[in-house]
C-alpha positions in Angstrom: 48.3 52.4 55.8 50.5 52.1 52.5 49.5 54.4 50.0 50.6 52.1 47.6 48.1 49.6 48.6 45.4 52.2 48.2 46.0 52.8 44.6 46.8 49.1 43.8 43.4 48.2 44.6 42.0 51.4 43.2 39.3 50.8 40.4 41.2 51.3 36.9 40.0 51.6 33.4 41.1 50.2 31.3 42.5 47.3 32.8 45.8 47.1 31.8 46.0 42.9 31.2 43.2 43.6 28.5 45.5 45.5 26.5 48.7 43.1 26.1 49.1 40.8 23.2 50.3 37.5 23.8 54.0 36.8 23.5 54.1 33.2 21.7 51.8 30.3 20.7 52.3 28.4 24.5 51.9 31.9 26.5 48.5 33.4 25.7 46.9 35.6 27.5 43.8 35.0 29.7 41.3 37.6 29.6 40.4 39.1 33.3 36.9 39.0 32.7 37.2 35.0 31.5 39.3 34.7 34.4 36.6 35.7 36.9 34.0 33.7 35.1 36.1 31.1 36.1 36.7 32.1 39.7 33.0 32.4 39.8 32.2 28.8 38.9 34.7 27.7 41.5 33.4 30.5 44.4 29.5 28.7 43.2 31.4 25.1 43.7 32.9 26.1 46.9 29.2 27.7 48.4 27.3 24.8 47.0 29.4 22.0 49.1 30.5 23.7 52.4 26.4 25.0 53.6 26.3 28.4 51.5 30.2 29.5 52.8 31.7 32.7 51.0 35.0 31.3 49.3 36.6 34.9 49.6 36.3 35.3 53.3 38.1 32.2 54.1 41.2 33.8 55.5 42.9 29.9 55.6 42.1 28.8 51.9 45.0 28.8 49.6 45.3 29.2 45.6 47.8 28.2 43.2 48.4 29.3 39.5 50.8 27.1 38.7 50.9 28.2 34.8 50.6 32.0 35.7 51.5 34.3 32.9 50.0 38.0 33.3 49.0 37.0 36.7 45.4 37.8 35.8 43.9 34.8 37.9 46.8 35.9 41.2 44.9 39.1 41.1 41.6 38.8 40.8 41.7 36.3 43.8 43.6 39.1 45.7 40.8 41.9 44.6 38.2 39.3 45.9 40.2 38.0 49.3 40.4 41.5 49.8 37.3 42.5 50.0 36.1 39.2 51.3 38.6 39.5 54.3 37.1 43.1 55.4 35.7 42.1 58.3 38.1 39.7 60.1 41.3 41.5 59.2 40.1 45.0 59.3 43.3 46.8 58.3 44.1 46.9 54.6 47.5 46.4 54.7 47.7 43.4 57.3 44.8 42.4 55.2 46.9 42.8 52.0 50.1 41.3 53.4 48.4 37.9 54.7 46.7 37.5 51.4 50.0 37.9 49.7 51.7 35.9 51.8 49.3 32.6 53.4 46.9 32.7 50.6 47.6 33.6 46.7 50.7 31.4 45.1 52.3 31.4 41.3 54.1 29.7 39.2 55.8 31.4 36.9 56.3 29.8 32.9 59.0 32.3 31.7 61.2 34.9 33.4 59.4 37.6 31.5 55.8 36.1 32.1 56.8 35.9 36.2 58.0 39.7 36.1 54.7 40.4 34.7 52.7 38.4 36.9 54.7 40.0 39.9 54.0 43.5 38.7 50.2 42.7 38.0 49.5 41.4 41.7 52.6 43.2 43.9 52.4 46.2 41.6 56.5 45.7 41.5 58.4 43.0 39.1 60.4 42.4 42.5 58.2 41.4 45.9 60.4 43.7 47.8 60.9 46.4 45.0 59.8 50.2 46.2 56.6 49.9 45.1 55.4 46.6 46.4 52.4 46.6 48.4 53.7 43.5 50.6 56.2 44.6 52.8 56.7 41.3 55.0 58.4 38.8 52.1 62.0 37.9 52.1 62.9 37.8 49.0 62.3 39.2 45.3 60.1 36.3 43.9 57.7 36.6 47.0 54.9 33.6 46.4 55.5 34.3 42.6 58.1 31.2 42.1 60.8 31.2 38.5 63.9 29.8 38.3 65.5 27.8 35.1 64.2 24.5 34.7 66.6 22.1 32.6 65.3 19.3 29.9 66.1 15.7 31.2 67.0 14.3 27.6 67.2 10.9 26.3 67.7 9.5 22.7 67.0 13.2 21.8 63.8 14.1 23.7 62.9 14.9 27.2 61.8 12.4 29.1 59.4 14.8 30.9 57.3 16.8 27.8 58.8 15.1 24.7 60.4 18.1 23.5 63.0 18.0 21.1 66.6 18.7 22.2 67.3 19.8 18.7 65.3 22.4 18.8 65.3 23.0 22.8 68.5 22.3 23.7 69.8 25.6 23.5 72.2 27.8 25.6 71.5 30.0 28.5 70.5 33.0 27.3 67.0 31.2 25.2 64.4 30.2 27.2 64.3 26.6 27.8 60.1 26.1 28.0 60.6 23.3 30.5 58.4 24.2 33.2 58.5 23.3 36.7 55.3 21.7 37.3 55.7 18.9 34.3 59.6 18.3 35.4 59.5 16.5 38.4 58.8 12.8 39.2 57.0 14.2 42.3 54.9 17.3 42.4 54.2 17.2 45.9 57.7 17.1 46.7 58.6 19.5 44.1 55.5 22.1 45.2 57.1 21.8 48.9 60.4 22.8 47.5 59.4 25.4 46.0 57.0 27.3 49.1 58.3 25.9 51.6 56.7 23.1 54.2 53.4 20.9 53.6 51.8 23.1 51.1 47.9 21.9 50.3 45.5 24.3 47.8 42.2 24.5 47.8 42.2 25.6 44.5 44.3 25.2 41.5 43.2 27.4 38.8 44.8 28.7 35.6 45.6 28.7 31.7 48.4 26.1 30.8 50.6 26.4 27.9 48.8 24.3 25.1 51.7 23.0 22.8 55.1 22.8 22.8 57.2 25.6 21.8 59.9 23.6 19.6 59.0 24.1 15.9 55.6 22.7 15.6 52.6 24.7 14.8 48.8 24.3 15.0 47.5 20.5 14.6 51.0 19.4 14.0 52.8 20.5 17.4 52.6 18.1 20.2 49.8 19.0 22.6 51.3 19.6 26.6 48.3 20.7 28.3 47.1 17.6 29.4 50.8 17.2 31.7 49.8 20.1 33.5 46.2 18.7 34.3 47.5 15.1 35.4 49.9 17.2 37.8 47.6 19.2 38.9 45.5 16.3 40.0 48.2 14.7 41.8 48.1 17.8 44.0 45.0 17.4 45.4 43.4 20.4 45.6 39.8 20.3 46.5 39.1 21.8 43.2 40.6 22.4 40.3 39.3 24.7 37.1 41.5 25.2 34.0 41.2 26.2 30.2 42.5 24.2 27.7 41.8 23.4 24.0 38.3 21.2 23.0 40.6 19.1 20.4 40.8 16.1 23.1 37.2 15.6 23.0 37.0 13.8 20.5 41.0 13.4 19.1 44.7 15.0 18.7 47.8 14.2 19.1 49.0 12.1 22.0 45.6 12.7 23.6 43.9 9.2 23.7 45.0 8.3 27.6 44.2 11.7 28.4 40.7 12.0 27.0 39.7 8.2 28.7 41.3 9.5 31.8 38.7 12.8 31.7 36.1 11.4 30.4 36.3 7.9 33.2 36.7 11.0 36.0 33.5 11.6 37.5 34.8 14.1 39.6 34.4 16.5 36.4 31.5 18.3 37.8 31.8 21.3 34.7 32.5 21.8 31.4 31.7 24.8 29.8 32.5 24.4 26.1 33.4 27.5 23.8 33.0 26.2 19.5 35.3 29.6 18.7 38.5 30.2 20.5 38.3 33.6 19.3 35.2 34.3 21.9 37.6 33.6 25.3 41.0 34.9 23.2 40.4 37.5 21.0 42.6 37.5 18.0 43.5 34.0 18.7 43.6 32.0 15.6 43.4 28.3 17.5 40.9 25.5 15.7 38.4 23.5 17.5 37.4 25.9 20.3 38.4 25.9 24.0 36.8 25.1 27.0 37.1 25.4 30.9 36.5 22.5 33.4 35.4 22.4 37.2 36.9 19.4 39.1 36.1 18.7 42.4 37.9 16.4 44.4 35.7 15.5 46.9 32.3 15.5 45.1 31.3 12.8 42.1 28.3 12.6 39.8 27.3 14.0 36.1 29.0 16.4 34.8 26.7 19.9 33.8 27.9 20.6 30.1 27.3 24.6 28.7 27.7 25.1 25.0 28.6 29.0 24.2 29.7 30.4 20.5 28.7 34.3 20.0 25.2 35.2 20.3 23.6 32.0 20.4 21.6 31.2 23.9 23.7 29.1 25.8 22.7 25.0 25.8 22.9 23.5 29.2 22.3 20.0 30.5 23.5 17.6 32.9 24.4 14.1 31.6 27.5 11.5 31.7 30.8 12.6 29.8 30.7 9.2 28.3 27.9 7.6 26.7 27.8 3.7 26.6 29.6 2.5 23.6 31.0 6.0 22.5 34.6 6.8 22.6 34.8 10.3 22.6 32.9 13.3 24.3 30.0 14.0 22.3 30.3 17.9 22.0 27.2 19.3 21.2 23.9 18.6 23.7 21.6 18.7 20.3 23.6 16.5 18.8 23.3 13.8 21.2 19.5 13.9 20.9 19.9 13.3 17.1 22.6 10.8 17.3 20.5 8.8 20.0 17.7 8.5 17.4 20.1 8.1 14.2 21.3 5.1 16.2 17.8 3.8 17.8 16.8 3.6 13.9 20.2 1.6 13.1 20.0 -0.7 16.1 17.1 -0.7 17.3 18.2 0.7 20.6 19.1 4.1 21.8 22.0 3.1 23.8 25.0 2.0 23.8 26.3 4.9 21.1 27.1 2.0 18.5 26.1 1.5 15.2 25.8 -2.2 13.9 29.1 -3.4 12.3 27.2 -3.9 9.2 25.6 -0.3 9.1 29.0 1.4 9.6 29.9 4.3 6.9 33.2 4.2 8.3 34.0 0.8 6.9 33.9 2.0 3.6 36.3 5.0 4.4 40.2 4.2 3.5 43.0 4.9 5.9 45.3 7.8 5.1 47.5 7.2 2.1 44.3 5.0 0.7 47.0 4.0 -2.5 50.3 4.8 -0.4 51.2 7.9 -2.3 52.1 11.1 0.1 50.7 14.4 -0.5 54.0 15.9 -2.2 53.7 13.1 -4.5 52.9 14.7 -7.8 52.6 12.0 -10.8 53.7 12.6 -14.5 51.9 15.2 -16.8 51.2 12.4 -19.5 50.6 9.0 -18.7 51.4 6.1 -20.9 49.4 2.8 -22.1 48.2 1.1 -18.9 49.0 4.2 -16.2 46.7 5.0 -13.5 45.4 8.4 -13.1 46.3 10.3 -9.9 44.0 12.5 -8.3 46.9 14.8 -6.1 47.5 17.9 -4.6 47.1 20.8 -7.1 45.6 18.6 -10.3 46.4 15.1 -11.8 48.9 13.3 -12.9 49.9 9.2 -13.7 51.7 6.9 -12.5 52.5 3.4 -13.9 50.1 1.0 -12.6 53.2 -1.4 -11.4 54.2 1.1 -9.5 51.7 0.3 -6.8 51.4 -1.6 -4.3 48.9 -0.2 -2.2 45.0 -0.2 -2.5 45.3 -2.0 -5.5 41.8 -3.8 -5.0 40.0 -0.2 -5.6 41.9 0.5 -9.0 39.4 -0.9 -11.0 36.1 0.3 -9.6 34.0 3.1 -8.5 34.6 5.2 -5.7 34.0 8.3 -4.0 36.9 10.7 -3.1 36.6 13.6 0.0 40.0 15.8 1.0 41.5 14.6 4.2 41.6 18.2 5.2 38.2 20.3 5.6 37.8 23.5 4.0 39.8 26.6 5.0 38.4 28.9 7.4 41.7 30.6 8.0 42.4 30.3 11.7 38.9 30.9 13.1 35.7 28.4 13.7 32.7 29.7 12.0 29.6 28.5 11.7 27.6 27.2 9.7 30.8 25.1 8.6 30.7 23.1 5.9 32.4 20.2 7.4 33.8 18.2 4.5 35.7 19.3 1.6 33.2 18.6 -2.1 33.1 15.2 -2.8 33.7 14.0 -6.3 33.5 10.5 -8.2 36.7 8.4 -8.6 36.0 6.5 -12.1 37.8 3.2 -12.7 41.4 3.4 -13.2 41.8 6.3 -10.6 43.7 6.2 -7.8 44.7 9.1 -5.1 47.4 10.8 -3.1 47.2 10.9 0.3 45.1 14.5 -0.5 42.2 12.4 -0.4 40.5 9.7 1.2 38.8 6.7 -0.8 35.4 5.6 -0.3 34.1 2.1 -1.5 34.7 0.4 -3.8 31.0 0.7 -5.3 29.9 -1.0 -9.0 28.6 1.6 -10.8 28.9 5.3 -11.2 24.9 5.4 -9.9 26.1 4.2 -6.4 28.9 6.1 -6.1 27.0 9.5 -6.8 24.1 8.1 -4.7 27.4 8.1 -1.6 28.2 11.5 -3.4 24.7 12.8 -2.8 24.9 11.4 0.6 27.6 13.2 2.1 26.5 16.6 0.7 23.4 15.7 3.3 23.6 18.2 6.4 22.2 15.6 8.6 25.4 13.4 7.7 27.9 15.7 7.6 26.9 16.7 11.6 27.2 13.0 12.5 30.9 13.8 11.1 31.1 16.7 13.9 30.3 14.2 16.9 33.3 12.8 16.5 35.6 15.5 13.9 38.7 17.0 16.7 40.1 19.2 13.5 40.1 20.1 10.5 41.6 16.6 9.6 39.3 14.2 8.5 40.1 10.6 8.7 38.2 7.7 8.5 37.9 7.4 12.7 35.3 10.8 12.0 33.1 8.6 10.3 32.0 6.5 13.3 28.9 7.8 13.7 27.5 7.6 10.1 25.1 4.6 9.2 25.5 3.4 5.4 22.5 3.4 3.4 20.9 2.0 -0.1 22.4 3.9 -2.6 19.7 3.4 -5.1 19.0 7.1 -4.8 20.1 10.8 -4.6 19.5 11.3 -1.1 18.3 14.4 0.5 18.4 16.1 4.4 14.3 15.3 4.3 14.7 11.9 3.1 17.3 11.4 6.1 14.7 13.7 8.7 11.7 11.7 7.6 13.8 8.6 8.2 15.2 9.3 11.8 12.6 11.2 12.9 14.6 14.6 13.7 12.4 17.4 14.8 12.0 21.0 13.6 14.4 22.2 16.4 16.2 20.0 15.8 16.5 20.6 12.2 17.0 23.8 12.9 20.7 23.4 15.2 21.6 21.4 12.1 20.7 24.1 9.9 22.8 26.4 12.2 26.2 24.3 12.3 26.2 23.2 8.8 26.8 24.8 6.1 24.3 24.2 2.6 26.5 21.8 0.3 25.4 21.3 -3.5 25.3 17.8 -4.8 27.3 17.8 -8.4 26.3 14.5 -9.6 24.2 13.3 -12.6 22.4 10.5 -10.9 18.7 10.4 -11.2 15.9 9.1 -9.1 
């Protein structure tokens, strides 16, 4: 028996892949106790649909990691096959070597991340290095695949991941971040190239990069994720688990065929939904939480949706990705139950999830650039006979009314204006959030950079502070959730928000007695949203 094996599988503490910091934005990190939550789910997948079978003493099932980066999710499959295997292949190394070599496959994203990946499951950066516990591969990479993948560029991007050539077309020596499972018009082929023969998994599972690595950051690089799910698919493994950012529940970037393709796929049988990214990742500054989804290729239906963030109990239910009428993936479980009723009151009807064109808040809300000035814009100090004011980025200014050309229709009346961007919480998603920035009136003669967003036009100050009043409401604000990707707010977040009289200041009990939301109810409200003061005048 190989000595080396012995210590290899050897209980250690602490686990060395808990201890490394992630490299870059697109190569973070996975966690090895997240990564067996997720092996679990698919083990619990695997037992439910072949009569009770254990996944890990299935000497013929193969895995792919086709994303691998530590090499966390290679090895915990070879810890479990191992053990799994005991009784059919009796001798630890024969054991070890067919796992290593029928069974557990990677793909690496870098050349550093596939050394480290090689190190974490052969316990050598090289499958035939000294130390290697397989001794039967024939060559260095073993089932651990990296080579240089090129860029196919056209008119300046690729025409594989849309990355810029300015920025990615760079020499040998840089990485190039085009990865081998995204570059190739077929993945089947490509896979088979890569291994060797007619290569099927049973399970795909892994942590994809999230963005592209060419000078974007946070909401404004282009999301890649969603590549690497549409190839996985195309692979056809009987199931597939992966972790990926919430954002395309409800919006971001480039994400609209992707979400209708998700959410239309009713082999999703799993979604378990994390509000803080900083609960799976650790130090991870990413907005909008993450979450991990169970597909199973050969079983439809509902798909089971778990909510986690910190110490809250955990909400669990089993319902349709996509309700009738809705558009996006209605996050939260509570909030479906309160939306359901907001819009029963609206419509008369709990379903579809559509609010009466004529009771829609969001047809009072502007596009961005509501007057056509952008955020840099910054007006003069002191304005002249007939200039406009300018509410913009870091104060006021004017700017001469035939300057614009724009919203020009608002100018002259009341409105309500709320920042495009929500309130900073640095990098991390707390809660209770407060979900829109303060909203404050616009009198007449006011206009706004694309800071803001206009809402009317109203008649009188009294209406506009009675929207004002309105929007401070908790109740409202949460309908803004459902359908709020980011922390940008455009007018699309609105959807879900009824208008209302605005003869009144209105309060969260006006709006509870009104829709009829109960005290638990009230209470997840109460957790999610933050208090917000109203700072008009208006009386009742």
């Amino acid at each position: 028996m190989n000595g080396q094996v012995q210590l290899s599988l050897r209980g250690r503490n602490p686990d060395v892949l808990t201890c490394i910091a992630n490299l870059s934005n697109d190569e973070v990190f996975t966690p090895p106790e997240f990564a067996n939550q997720m092996l679990d789910a698919v083990a619990a997948a695997w037992a439910e649909d072949n009569g009770g079978a254990n996944l890990w003493a299935d000497a013929s099932a193969r895995f792919l990691d086709p994303f691998t980066k530590s090499g966390v999710f290679l090895r915990e499959i070879t810890s479990r096959l191992t053990k799994g295997l005991a009784d059919e292949i009796p001798d630890l190394q024969e054991r070890v070597d067919h796992i290593l070599t029928k069974q557990v496959f990677g793909i690496g994203i870098t050349q550093l991340t596939s050394l480290l990946a090689r190190r974490s499951v052969y316990c050598s950066k090289h499958a035939q290095g000294e130390h290697s516990i397989v001794g039967s591969f024939e060559n260095n990479q073993g089932n651990i695949w990296f080579e240089r993948t090129e860029h196919t560029w056209a008119e300046g991007r690729c025409t594989y991941c849309g990355a810029s050539k300015k920025t990615l077309g760079r020499g040998g020596d840089l990485e190039t971040h085009a990865y081998a499972l995204i570059h190739a018009e077929d993945v089947k082929v490509r896979v088979a190239e890569l291994f060797g023969g007619d290569m099927q998994f049973d399970v795909i599972i892994g942590n994809p990069p999230y963005q592209l690595d060419d000078g974007g950051y946070g909401t404004s690089a282009a999301p890649i994720y969603q590549l690497f799910v549409k190839q996985a698919k195309a692979l056809e493994p009987r199931y597939l688990s992966m972790v990926v950012p919430a954002r395309w529940f409800a919006g971001g970037k480039g994400l609209d065929e992707f979400r209708e393709s998700m959410l239309a796929d009713d082999r999703l049988r799993s979604i378990d939904d994390y509000l803080s990214a900083a609960d799976v990742f650790p130090g991870v500054g990413l907005k909008g939480g993450v979450c991990y989804f169970l597909w199973d290729r050969d079983n439809s239906g509902p798909c089971t949706v778990s909510t986690h963030f910190k110490d809250w109990p955990v909400s669990t239910t089993t319902r349709p990705l996509l309700e009738e009428g809705a558009d996006v993936f209605i996050r939260f479980n509570e909030g479906l139950s309160i939306l359901r009723k907001v819009i029963a009151v609206e419509s008369g009807q709990s379903n579809p999830m559509l609010l009466p064109e004529d009771k829609r808040f969001d047809q009072l809300v502007s596009s961005l650039r509501p007057f056509g000035l952008r955020t840099y814009f910054q007006g003069k100090a002191t304005g002249d006979p007939g200039d406009v004011l300018v509410y913009q980025n870091g104060g006021k200014g004017h700017i001469a009314r035939a300057a614009l050309t724009t919203g020009t229709q608002l100018i002259d009346h009341w409105k309500v204006y709320v920042g495009r961007a929500a309130p900073g919480t640095g990098n991390r998603d707390t809660y209770p959030h407060r979900i829109l920035s303060t909203p404050f009136v616009g009198e007449p003669g006011t206009i706004s950079t694309e800071t803001y967003l206009c809402i009317g036009p109203f008649s009188s100050r009294a209406e506009a502070e009675s929207v004002m009043s309105y929007l401070t409401c908790r109740l409202t604000r949460l309908l803004v959730l459902l359908h709020k990707p980011s922390q940008d707010t455009t007018r699309k977040v609105y959807t879900f928000v009824p208008t209302q009289e605005w003869t009144k200041v209105w309060t969260d009990e006006d709006l509870y007695e009104k829709y009829g939301i109960s005290e638990s109810e009230i209470a997840f409200i109460e957790k999610l949203v933050r208090p917000m003061e109203f700072q008009g005048s208006l009386e009742e």
